[in-house]
Phi, psi and omega in degrees: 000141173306149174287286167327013172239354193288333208273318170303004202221269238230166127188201208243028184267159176229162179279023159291287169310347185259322170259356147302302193298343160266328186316322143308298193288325167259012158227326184252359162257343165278273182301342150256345173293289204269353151231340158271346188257310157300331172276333175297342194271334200268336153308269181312352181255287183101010146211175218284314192288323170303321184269001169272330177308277172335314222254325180283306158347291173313294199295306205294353149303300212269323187293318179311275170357291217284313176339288178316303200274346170274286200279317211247318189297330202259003178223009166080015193251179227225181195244028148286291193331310187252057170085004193261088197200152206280163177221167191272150201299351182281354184293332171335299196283323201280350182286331152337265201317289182328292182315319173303325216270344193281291184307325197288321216257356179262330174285359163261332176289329179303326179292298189294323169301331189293349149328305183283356210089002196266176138205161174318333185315114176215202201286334204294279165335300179304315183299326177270356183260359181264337184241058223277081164221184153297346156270334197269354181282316171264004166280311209284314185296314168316297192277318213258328179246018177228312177285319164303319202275322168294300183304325180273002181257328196275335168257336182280289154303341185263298177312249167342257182303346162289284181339288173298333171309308199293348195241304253221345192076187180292314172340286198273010168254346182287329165314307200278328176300297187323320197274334189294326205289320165308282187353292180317317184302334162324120007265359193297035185357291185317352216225022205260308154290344147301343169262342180278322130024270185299311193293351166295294184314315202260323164307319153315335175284323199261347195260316188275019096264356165065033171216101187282015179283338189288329176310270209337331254228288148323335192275295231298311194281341172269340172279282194331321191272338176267353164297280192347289188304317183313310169243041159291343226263000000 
């Protein structure tokens, strides 16, 4: 087997580390993170987008960290393990391809939801489209295309869809990686099909190259482009 194929097959978590680590994520960044820590932020900022900036800081801080102390430090591996590794240059144009087929498909899922009533829309958003300047357009950019998109490809995909790749094949782990990664996302309900969307898109991204800088790369370049469209719009 190719060596650069090996990280699909085998590795060295047992589902101890896969349910500490959601466990972290759905329980103590969700309810402590994304609601007690966060109403304590939206107090000391006195606005929504700073303190959501903040509060995305924060997970991606605790999530790395538990990453580390879980999965990676007690077994001795290095963070190549989840993916954090150079990729070949030719991947360049499908990281293209990728981006595009990413805006297209979410933009016909957007479509087809507002049939329902839905939008994209959360406090984050409402605050920069209300507070329009250059800072607040590169805070906005700073949180949605440079701190989610490094943290959430190395636990959602470096993790997280490798755990499952390795036990489940490819199918069920971008399924099962995709749904947690909506999950994570809670409550922003609305925007739920658009995150499956992506962990679909970006877990693919992760399987044909065996590297999460290009998801980083792809997440980075469709959030930057929805701040934008946000406060165009």
């Amino acid at each position: 087997m190719n060596k650069t194929e090996m990280w699909k097959k085998m590795d060295s978590w047992t589902w101890r580390e896969l349910v500490a680590l959601l466990t972290l994520e759905f329980v103590f960044v969700m309810f402590v993170i994304k609601y007690a820590a966060q109403s304590m932020y939206e107090q000391w900022l006195n606005n929504t987008l700073y303190s959501g900036t903040l509060t995305g800081l924060t997970i991606a801080v605790i999530l790395l960290l538990g990453l580390y102390f879980v999965a990676l430090r007690p077994n001795k591996l290095s963070w190549t393990e989840v993916g954090v590794k150079t990729f070949s240059a030719r991947d360049w144009w499908r990281i293209l391809l990728w981006t595009l087929a990413l805006i297209v498909l979410s933009v016909a899922a957007v479509y087809l939801t507002s049939f329902l009533g839905n939008t994209v829309d959360n406090s984050k958003t409402e605050s920069l489209k209300q507070h329009v300047t250059l800072f607040t357009v590169l805070i906005g950019i700073v949180s949605a295309g440079i701190i989610s998109p490094f943290y959430e490809e190395i636990f959602y995909r470096g993790f997280i869809y490798r755990w499952f790749r390795t036990r489940m094949g490819m199918g069920w782990a971008i399924v099962m990686s995709s749904l947690i990664f909506t999950a994570a996302h809670f409550p922003t309900m609305n925007a739920m099909p658009v995150n499956f969307i992506s962990g679909v898109v970006l877990a693919w991204t992760y399987e044909r190259t065996g590297s999460v800088v290009p998801g980083m790369i792809v997440h980075g370049v469709f959030n930057t482009i929805a701040v934008i469209l946000t406060v165009m719009s």
